[in-house]
ChimeraX commands (.cxc) that place a marker at each C-alpha (Angstrom):
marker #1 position 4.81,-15.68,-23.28 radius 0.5
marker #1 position 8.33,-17.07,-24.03 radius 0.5
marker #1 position 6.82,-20.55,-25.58 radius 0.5
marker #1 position 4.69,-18.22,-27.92 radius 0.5
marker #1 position 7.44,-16.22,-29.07 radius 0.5
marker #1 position 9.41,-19.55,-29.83 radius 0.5
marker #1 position 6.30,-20.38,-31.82 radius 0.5
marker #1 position 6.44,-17.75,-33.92 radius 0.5
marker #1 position 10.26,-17.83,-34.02 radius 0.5
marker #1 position 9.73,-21.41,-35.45 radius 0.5
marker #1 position 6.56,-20.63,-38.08 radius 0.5
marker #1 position 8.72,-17.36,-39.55 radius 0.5
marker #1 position 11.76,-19.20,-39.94 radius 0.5
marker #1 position 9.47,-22.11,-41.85 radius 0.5
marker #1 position 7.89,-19.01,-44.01 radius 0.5
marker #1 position 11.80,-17.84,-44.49 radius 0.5
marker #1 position 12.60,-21.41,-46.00 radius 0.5
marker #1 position 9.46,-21.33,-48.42 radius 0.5
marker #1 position 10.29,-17.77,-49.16 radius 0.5
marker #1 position 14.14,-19.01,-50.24 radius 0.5
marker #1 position 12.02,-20.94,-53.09 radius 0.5
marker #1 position 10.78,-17.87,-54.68 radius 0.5
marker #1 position 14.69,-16.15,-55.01 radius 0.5
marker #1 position 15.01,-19.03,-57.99 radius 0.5
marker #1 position 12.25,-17.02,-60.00 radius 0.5
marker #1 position 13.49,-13.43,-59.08 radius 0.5
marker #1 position 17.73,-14.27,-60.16 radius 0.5
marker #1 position 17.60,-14.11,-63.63 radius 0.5
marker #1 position 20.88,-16.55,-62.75 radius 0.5
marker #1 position 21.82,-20.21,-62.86 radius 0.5
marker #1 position 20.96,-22.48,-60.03 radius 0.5
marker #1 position 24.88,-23.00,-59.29 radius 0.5
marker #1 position 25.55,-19.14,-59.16 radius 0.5
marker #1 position 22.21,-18.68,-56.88 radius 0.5
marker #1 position 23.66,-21.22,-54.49 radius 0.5
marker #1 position 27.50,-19.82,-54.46 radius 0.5
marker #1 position 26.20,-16.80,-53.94 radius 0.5
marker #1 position 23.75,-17.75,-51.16 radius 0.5
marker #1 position 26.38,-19.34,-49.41 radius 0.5
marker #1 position 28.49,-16.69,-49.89 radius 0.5
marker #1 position 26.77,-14.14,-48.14 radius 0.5
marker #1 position 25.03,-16.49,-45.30 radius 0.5
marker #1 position 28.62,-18.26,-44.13 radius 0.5
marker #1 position 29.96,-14.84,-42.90 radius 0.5
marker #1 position 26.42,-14.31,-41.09 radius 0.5
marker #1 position 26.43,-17.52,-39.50 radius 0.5
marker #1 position 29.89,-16.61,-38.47 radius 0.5
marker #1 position 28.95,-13.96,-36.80 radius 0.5
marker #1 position 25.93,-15.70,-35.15 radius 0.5
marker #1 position 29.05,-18.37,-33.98 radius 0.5
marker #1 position 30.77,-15.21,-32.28 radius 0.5
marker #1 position 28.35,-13.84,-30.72 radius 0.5
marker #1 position 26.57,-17.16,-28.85 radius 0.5
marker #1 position 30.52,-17.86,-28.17 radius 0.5
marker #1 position 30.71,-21.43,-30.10 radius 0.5
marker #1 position 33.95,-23.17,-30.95 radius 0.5
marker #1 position 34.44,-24.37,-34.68 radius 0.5
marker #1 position 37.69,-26.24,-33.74 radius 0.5
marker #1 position 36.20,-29.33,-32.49 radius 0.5
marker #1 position 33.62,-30.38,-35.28 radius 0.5
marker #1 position 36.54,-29.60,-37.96 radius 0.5
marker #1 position 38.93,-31.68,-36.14 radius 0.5
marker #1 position 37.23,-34.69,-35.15 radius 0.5
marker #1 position 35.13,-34.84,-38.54 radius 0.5
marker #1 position 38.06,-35.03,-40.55 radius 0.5
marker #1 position 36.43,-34.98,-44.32 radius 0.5
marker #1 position 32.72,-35.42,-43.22 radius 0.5
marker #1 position 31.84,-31.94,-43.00 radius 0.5
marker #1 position 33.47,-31.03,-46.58 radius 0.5
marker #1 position 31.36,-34.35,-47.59 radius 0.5
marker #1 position 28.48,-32.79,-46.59 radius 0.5
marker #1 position 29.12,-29.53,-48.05 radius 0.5
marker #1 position 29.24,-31.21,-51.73 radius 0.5
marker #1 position 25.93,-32.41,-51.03 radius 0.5
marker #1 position 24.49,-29.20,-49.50 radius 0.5
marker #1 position 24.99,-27.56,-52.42 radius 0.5
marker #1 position 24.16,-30.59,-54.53 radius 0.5
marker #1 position 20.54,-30.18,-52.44 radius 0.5
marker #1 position 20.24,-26.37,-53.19 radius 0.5
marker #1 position 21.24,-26.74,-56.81 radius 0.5
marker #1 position 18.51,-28.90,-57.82 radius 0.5
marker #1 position 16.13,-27.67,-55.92 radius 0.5
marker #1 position 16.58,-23.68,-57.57 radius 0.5
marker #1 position 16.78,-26.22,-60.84 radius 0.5
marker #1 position 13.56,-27.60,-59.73 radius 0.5
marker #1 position 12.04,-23.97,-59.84 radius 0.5
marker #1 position 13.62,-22.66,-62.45 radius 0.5
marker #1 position 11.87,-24.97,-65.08 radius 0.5
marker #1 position 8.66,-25.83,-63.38 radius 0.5
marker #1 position 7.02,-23.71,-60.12 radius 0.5
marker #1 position 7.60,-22.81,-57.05 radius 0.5
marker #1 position 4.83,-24.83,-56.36 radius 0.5
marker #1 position 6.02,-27.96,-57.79 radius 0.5
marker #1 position 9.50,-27.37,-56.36 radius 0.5
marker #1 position 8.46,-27.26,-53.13 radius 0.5
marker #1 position 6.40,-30.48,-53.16 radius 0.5
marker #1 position 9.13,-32.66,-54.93 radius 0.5
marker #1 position 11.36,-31.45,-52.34 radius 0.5
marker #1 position 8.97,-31.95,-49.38 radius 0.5
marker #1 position 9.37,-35.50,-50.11 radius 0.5
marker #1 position 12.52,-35.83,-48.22 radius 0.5
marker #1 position 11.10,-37.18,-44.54 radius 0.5
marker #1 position 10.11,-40.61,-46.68 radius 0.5
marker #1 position 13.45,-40.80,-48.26 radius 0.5
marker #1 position 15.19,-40.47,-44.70 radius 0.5
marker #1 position 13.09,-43.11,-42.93 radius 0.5
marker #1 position 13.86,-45.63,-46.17 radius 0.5
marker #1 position 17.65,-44.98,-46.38 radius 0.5
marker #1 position 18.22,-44.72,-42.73 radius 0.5
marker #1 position 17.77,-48.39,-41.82 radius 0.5
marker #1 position 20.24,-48.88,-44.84 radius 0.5
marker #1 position 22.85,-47.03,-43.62 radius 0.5
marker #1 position 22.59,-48.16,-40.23 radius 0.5
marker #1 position 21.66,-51.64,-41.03 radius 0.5
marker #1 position 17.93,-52.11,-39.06 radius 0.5
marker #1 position 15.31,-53.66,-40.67 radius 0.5
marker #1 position 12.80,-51.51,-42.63 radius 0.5
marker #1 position 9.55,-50.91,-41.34 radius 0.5
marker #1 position 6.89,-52.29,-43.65 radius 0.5
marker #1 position 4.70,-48.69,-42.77 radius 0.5
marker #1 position 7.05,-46.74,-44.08 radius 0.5
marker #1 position 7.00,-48.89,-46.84 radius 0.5
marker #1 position 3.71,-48.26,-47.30 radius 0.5
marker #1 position 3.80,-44.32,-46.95 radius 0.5
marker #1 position 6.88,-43.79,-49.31 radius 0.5
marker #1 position 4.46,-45.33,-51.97 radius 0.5
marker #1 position 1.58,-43.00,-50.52 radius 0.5
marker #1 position 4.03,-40.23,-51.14 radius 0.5
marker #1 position 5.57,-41.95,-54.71 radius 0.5
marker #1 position 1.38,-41.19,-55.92 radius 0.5
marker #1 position 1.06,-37.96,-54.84 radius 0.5
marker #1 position 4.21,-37.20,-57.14 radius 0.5
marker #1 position 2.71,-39.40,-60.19 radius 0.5
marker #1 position -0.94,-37.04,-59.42 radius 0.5
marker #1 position 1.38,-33.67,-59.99 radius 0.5
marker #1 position 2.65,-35.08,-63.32 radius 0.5
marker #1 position 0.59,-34.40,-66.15 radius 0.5
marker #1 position 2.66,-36.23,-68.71 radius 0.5
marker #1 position 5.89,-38.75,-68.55 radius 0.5
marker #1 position 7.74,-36.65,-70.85 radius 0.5
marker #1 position 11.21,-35.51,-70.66 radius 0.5
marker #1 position 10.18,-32.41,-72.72 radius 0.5
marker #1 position 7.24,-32.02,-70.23 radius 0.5
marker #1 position 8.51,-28.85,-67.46 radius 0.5
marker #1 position 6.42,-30.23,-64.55 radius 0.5
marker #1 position 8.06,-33.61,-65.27 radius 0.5
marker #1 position 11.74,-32.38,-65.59 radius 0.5
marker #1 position 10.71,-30.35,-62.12 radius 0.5
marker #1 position 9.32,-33.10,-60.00 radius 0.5
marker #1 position 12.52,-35.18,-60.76 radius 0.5
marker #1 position 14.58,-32.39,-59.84 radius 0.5
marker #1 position 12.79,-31.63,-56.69 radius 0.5
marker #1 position 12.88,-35.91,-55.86 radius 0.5
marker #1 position 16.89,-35.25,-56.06 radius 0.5
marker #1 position 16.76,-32.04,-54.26 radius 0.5
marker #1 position 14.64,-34.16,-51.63 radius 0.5
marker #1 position 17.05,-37.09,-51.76 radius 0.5
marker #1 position 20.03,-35.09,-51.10 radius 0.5
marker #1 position 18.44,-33.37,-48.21 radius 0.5
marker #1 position 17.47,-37.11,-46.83 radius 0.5
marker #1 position 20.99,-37.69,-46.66 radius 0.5
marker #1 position 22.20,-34.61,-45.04 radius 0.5
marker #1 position 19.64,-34.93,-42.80 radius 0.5
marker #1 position 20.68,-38.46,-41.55 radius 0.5
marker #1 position 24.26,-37.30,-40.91 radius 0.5
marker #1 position 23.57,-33.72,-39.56 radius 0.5
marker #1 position 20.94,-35.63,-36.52 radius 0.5
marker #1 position 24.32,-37.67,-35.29 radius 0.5
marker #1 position 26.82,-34.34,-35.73 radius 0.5
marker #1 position 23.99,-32.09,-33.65 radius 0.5
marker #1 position 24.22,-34.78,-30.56 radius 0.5
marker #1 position 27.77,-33.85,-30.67 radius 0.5
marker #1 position 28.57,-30.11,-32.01 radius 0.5
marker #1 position 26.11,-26.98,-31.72 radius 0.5
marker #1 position 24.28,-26.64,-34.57 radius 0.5
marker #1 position 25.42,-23.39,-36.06 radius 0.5
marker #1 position 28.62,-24.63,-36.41 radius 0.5
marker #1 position 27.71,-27.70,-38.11 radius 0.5
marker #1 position 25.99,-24.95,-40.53 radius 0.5
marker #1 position 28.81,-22.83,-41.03 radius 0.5
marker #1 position 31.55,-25.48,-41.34 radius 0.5
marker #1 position 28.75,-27.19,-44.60 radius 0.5
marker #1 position 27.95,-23.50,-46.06 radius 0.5
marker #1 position 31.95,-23.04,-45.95 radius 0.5
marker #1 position 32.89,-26.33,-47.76 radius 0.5
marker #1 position 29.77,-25.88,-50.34 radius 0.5
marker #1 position 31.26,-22.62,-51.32 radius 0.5
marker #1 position 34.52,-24.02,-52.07 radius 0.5
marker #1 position 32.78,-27.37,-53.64 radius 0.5
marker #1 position 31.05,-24.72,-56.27 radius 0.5
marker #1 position 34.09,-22.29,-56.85 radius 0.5
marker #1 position 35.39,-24.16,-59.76 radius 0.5
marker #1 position 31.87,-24.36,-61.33 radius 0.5
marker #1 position 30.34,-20.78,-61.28 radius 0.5
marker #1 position 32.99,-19.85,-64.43 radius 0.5
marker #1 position 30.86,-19.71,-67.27 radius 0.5
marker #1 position 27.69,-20.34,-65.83 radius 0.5
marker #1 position 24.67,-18.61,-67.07 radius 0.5
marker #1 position 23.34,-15.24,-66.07 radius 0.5
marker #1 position 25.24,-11.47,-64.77 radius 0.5
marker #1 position 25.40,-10.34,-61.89 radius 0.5
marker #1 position 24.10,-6.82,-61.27 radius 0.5
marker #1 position 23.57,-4.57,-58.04 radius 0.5
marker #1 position 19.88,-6.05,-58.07 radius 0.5
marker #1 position 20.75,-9.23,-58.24 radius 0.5
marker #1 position 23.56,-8.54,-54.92 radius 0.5
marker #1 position 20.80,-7.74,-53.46 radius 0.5
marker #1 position 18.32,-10.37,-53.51 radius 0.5
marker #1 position 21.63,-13.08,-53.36 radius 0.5
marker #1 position 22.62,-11.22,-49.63 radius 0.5
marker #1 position 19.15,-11.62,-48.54 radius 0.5
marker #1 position 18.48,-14.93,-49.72 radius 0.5
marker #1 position 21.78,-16.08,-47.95 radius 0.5
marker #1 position 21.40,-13.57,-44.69 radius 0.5
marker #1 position 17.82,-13.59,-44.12 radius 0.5
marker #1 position 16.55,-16.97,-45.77 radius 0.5
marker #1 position 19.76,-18.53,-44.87 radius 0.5
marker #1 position 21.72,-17.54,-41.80 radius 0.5
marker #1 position 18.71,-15.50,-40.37 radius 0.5
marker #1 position 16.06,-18.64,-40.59 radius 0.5
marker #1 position 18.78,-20.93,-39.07 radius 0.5
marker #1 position 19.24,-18.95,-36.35 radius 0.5
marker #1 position 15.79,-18.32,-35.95 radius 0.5
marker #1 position 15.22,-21.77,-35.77 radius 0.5
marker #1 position 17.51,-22.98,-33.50 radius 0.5
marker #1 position 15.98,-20.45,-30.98 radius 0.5
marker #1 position 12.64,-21.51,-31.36 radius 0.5
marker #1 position 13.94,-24.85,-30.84 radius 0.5
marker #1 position 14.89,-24.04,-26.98 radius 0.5
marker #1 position 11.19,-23.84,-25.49 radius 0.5
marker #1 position 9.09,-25.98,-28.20 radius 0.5
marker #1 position 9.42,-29.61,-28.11 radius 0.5
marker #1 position 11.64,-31.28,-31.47 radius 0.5
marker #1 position 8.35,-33.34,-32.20 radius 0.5
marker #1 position 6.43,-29.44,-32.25 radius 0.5
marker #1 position 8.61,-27.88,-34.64 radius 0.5
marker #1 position 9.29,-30.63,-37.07 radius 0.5
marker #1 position 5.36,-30.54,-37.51 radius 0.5
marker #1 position 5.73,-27.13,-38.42 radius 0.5
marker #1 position 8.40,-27.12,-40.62 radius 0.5
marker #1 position 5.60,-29.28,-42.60 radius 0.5
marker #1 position 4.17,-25.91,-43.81 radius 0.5
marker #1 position 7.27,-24.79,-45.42 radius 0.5
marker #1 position 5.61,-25.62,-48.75 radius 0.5
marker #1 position 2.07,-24.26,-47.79 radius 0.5
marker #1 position 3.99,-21.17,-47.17 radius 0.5
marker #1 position 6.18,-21.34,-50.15 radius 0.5
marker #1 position 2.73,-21.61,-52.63 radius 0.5
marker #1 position 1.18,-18.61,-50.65 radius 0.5
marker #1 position 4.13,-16.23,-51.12 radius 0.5
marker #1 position 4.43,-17.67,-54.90 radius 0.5
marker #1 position 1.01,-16.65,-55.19 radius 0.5
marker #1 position 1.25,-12.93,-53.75 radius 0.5
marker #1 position 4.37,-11.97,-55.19 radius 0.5
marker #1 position 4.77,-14.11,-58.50 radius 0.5
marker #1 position 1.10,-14.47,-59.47 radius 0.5
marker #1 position 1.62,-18.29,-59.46 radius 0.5
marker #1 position -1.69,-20.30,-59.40 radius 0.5
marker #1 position -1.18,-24.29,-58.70 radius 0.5
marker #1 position -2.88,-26.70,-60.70 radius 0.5
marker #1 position -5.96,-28.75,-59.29 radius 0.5
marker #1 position -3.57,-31.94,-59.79 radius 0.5
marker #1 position -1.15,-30.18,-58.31 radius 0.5
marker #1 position -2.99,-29.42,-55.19 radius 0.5
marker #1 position -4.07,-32.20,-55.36 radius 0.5
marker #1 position -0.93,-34.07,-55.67 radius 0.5
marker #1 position 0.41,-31.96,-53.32 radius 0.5
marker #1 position -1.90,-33.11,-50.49 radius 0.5
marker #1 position -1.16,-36.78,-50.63 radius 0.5
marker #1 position 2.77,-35.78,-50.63 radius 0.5
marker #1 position 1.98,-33.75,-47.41 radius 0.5
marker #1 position 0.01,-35.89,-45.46 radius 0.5
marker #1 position 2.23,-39.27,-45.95 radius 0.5
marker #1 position 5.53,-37.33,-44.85 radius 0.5
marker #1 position 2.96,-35.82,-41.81 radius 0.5
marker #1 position 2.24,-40.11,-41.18 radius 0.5
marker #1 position 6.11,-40.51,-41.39 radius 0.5
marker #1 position 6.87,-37.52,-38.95 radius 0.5
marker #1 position 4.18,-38.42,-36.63 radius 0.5
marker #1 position 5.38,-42.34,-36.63 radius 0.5
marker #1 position 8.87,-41.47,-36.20 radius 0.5
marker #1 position 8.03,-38.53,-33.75 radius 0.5
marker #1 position 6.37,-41.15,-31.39 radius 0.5
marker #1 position 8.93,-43.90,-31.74 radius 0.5
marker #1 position 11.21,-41.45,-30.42 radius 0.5
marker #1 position 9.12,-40.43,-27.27 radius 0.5
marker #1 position 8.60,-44.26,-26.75 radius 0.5
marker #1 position 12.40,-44.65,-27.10 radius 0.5
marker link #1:1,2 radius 0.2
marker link #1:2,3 radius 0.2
marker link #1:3,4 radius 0.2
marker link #1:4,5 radius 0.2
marker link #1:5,6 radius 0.2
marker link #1:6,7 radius 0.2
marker link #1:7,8 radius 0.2
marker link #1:8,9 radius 0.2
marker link #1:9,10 radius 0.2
marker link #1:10,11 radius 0.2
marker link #1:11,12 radius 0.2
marker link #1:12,13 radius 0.2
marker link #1:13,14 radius 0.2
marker link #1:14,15 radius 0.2
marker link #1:15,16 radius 0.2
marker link #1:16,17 radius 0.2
marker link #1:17,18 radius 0.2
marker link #1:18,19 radius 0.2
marker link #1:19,20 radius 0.2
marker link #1:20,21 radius 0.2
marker link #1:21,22 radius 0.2
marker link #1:22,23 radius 0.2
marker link #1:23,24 radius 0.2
marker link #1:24,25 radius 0.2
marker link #1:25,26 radius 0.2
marker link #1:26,27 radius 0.2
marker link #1:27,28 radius 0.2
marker link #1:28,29 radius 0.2
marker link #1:29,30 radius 0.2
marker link #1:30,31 radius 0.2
marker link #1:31,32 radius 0.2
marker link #1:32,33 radius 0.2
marker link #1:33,34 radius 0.2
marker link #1:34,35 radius 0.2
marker link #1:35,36 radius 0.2
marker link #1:36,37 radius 0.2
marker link #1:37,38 radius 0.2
marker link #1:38,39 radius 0.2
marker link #1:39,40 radius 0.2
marker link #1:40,41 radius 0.2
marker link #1:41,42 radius 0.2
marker link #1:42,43 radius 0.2
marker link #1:43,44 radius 0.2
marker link #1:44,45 radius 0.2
marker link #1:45,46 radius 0.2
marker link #1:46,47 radius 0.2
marker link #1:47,48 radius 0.2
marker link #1:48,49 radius 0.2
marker link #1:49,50 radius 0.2
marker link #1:50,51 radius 0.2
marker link #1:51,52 radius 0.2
marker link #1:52,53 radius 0.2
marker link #1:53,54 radius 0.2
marker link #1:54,55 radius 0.2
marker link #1:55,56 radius 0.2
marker link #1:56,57 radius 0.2
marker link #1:57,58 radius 0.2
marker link #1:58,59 radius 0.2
marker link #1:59,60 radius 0.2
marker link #1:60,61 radius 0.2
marker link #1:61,62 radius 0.2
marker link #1:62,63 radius 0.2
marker link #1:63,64 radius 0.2
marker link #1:64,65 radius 0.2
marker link #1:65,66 radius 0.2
marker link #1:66,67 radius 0.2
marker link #1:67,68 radius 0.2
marker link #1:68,69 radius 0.2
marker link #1:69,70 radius 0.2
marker link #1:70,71 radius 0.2
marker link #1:71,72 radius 0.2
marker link #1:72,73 radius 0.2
marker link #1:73,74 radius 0.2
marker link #1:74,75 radius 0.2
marker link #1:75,76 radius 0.2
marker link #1:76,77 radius 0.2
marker link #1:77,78 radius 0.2
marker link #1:78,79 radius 0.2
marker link #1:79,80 radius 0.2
marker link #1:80,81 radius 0.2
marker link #1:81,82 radius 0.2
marker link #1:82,83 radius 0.2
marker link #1:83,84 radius 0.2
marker link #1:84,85 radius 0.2
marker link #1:85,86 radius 0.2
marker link #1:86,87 radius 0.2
marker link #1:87,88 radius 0.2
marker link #1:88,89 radius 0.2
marker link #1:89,90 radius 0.2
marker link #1:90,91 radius 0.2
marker link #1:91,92 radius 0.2
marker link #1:92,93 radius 0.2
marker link #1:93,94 radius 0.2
marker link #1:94,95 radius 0.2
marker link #1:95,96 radius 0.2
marker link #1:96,97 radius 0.2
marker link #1:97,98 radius 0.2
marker link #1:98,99 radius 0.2
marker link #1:99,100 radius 0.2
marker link #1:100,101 radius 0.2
marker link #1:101,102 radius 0.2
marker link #1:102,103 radius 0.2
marker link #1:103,104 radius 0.2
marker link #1:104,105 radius 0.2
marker link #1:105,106 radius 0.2
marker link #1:106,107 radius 0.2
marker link #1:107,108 radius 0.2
marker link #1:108,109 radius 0.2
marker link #1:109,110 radius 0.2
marker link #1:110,111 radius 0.2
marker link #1:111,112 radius 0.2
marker link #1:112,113 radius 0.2
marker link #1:113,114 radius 0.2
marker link #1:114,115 radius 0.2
marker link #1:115,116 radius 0.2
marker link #1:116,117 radius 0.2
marker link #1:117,118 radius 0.2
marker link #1:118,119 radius 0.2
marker link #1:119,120 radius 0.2
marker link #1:120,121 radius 0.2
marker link #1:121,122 radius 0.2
marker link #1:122,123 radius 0.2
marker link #1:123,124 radius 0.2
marker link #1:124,125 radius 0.2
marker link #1:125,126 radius 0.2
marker link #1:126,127 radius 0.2
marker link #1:127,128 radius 0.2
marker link #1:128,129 radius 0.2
marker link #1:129,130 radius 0.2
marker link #1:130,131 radius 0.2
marker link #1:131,132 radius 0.2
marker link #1:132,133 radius 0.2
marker link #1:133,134 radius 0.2
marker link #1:134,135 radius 0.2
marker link #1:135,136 radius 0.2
marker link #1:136,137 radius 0.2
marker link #1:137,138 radius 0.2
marker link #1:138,139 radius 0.2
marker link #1:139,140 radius 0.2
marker link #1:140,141 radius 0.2
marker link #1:141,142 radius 0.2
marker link #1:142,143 radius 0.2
marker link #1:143,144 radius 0.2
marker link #1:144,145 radius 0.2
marker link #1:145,146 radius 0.2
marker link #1:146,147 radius 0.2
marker link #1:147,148 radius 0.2
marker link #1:148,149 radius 0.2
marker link #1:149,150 radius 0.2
marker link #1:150,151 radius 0.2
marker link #1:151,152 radius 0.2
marker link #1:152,153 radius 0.2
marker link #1:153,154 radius 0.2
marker link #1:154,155 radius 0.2
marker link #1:155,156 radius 0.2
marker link #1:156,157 radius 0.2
marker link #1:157,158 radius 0.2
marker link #1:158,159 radius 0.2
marker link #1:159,160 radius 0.2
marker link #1:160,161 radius 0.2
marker link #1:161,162 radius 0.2
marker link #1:162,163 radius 0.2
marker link #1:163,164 radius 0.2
marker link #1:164,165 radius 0.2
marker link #1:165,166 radius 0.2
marker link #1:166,167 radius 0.2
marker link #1:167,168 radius 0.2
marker link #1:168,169 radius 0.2
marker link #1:169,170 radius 0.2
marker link #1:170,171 radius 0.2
marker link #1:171,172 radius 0.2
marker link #1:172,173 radius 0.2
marker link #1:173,174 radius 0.2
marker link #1:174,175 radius 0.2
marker link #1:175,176 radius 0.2
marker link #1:176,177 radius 0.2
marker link #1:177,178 radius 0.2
marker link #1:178,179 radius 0.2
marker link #1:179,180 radius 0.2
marker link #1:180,181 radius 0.2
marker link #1:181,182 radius 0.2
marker link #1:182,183 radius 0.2
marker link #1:183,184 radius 0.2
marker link #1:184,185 radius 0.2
marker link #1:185,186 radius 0.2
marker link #1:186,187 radius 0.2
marker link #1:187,188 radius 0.2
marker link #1:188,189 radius 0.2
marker link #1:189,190 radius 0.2
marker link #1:190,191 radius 0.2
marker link #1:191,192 radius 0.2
marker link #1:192,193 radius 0.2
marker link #1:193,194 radius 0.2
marker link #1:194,195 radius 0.2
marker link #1:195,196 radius 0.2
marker link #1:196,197 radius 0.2
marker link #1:197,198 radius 0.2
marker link #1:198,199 radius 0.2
marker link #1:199,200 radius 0.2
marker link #1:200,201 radius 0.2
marker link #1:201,202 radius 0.2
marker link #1:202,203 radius 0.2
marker link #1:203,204 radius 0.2
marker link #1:204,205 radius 0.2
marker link #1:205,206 radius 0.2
marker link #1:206,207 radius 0.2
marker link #1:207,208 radius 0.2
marker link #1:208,209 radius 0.2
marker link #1:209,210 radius 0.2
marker link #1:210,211 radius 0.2
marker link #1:211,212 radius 0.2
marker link #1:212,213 radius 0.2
marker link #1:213,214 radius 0.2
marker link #1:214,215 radius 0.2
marker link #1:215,216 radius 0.2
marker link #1:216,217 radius 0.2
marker link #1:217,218 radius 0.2
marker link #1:218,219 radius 0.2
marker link #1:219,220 radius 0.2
marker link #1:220,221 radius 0.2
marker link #1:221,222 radius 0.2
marker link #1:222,223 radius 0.2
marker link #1:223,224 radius 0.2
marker link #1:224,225 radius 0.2
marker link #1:225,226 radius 0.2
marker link #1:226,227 radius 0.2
marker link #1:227,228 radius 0.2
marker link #1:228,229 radius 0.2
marker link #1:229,230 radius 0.2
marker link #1:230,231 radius 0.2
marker link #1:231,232 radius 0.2
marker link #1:232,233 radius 0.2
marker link #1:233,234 radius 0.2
marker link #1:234,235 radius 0.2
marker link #1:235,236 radius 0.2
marker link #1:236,237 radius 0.2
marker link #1:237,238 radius 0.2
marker link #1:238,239 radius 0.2
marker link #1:239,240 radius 0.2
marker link #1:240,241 radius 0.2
marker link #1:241,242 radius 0.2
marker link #1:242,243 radius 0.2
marker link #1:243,244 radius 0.2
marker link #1:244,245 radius 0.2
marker link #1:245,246 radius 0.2
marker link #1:246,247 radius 0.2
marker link #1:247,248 radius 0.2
marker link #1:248,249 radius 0.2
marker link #1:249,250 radius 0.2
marker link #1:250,251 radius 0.2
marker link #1:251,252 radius 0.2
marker link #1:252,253 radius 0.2
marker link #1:253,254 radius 0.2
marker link #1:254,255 radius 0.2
marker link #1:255,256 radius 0.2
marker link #1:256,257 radius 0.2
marker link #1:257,258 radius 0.2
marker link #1:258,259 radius 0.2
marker link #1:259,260 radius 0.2
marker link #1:260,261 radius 0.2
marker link #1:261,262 radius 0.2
marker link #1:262,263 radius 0.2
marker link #1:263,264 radius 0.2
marker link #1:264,265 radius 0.2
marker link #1:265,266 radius 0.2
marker link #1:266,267 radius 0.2
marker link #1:267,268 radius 0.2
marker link #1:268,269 radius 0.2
marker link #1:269,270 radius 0.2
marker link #1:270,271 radius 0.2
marker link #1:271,272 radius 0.2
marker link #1:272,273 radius 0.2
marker link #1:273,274 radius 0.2
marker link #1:274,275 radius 0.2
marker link #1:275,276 radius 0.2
marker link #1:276,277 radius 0.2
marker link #1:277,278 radius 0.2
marker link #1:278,279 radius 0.2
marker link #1:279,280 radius 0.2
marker link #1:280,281 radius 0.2
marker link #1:281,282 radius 0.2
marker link #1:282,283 radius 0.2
marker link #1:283,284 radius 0.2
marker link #1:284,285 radius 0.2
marker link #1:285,286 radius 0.2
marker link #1:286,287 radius 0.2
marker link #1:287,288 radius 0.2
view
């Protein structure tokens, strides 16, 4: 009974993440005001999750020194292109471009940490690299699915790299805190750019910022880290797989947003080579 309700803890925080997509569709706002505003209203949240589970912030803010206010920039780096992504494509193609990010991490890991790369990944990341050609109609810079694919490749990219840093911080510091202390420092990396962006703010739009940042935020986090105690890593990173199948099924109920056949299509080849790249690394690690 307690491994299901992990399970489920796990698949609605996935749903949660997809659902964050559709907020760039709903803010009549600029991507950089949609992010300071989501972290505005999920850092207090997760601050509150950090009280209540009785974890210390002191010790990941002194030891890191100006790692975790690197990572911040390119938190909300990640976010803003990926709302960007959204804004002038789908959530759809958003989603996809973004879900590219497992292939990036397994190429620029053995960079940064100097191994040798393996010749399958190799193979995959170019698996992946045709699944995003399939989604583009045209290689034109006035084309939106075009701009919106390259967009959601440096949303992706970004996310590789935050992801390579955040799995050494978590086998030191609890996880919410790594959170808060990188939705802290990208609010205070976007403060001096949300002046003269585009778009007002209005009660509505309060609204669907505080539950973008609490619930699709803070809320999903959480969620996910409590899954996380009774499901196996291996389990729940082959779940978080469907964050863009749930993403395109919400688009479609609540935006009326219907995927192109090449898109789908496109899609599917981006999904199952990051699946090959999750199950590869996933064993490698159980071997390990």
């Amino acid at each position: 009974m307690a491994q299901r309700r992990s399970l489920i803890e796990i698949h609605l925080a996935t749903a949660l993440f997809g659902l964050a997509g559709l907020f760039g569709k709903w803010l009549p706002l600029s991507p950089v005001l949609i992010v300071f505003g989501r972290v505005a209203f999920a850092g207090p949240a997760l601050g509150a999750a950090l009280l209540a589970t009785r974890q210390s912030l002191r010790r990941p803010v002194r030891q890191c020194g100006w790692l975790l206010p690197g990572l911040g920039g390119i938190l909300a780096a990640h976010w803003v292109s990926f709302f960007q992504s959204i804004q002038v494509s789908s959530v759809a193609i958003g989603l996809l471009a973004y879900s590219s990010f497992p292939v990036f991490t397994v190429l620029l890991e053995p960079l940064l940490i100097r191994e040798r790369i393996d010749r399958m990944n190799l193979f995959l990341a170019g698996l992946c690299l045709a699944g995003v050609f399939l989604i583009i109609p045209r290689f034109d810079p006035a084309e939106a699915v075009y701009r919106g694919v390259l967009w959601g490749l440096l949303s992706g990219l970004t996310f590789a790299v935050l992801t390579i840093f955040n799995r050494r911080l978590a086998q030191k510091y609890p996880s919410l805190a790594i959170a808060f202390g990188e939705d802290v420092s990208a609010l205070l990396f976007l403060f001096p750019f949300v002046w003269g962006t585009g778009g007002k703010l209005t009660g509505k739009s309060l609204l669907l910022l505080a539950v973008l940042g609490v619930v699709c935020t803070a809320g999903s986090h959480t969620l996910f880290i409590s899954g996380m105690r009774r499901v196996r890593a291996q389990t729940a990173s082959i779940i978080s797989l469907l964050e863009p199948v749930y993403g395109i099924l919400l688009a479609f109920f609540f935006l009326g947003e219907r995927p192109a056949v090449r898109t789908l299509a496109g899609g599917a080849i981006i999904l199952a080579a990051v699946g090959l790249v999750s199950a590869k690394e996933t064993s490698k690690a159980r071997a390990a």
